[in-house]
N, C-alpha and C positions, 0 to 999 in steps of 0.2 A: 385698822385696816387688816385684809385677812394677810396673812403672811403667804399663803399658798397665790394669790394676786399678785402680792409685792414679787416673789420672787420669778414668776413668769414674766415678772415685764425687765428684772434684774439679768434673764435669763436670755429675754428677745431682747434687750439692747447692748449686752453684751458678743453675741453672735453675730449682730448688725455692723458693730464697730471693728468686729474682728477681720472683716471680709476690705474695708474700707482701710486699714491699719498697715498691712499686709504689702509689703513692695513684691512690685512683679516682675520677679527673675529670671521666670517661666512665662512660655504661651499657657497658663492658667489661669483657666477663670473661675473664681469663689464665690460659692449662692448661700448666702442663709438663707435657711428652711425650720419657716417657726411656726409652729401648730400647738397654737397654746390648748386646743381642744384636748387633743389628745395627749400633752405633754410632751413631745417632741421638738428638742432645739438641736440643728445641724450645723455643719460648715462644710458642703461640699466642695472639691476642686476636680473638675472636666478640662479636658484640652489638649493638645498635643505636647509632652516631651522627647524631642529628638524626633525621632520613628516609630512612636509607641504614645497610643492614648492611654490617659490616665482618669479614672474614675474613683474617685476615692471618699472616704469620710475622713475629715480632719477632726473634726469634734461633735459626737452626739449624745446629749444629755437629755435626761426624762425626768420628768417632775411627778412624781408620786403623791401623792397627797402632798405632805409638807417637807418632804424630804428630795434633792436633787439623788440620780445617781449617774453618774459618770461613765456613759460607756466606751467613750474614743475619748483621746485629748493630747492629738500628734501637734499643738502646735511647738513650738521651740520656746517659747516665754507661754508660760499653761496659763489655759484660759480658765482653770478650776481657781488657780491662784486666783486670777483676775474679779472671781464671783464673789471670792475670801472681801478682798478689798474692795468691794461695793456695795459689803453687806452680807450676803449669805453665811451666816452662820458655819462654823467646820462641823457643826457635831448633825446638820442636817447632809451633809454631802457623804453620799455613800462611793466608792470607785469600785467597778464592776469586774468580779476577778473570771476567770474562763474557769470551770468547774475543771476539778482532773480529771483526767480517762482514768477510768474503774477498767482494772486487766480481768 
């Protein structure tokens, strides 16, 4: 099987399960957003906290050819971990660091 396949669908049911796992603490509510097209797997959360909407990414990962890279992963127990133990190799997962500011 092609391993870029395997880990798309390692990718969308993991982000699926994350949304569903998730106790609700908050008036938020959590969307995965899986666009195996273009590589793109999210965890959004929309919704009222207190007096202040919140729109945020929880977790969004891109599938590069055969390499995951990890651009958010605000969960509390890491959903990268969670990819580790259902397969996804560590030496394919890249984590996305913010470039420095050049003065």
């Amino acid at each position: 099987m092609d391993q870029t396949l395997n880990y798309a669908d390692i990718l969308k049911t993991t982000v699926q399960e994350a949304i569903i796992n998730q106790p609700r603490l908050q008036a938020l509510k959590l969307y995965a957003v899986c666009d195996t097209e273009s590589g793109h797997f999210l965890v959004l959360a929309t919704g009222w906290d207190k007096q202040r909407w919140i729109d945020s990414i929880l977790f969004h990962a891109r599938l590069v050819e055969h390499q995951i890279i990890i651009e958010e992963d605000n969960f509390e127990e890491s959903l990268t971990q969670l990819l580790i133990a259902k397969g996804i190799r560590k030496e394919d997962i890249a984590i996305h660091l913010q470039p420095a500011i050049l003065s």
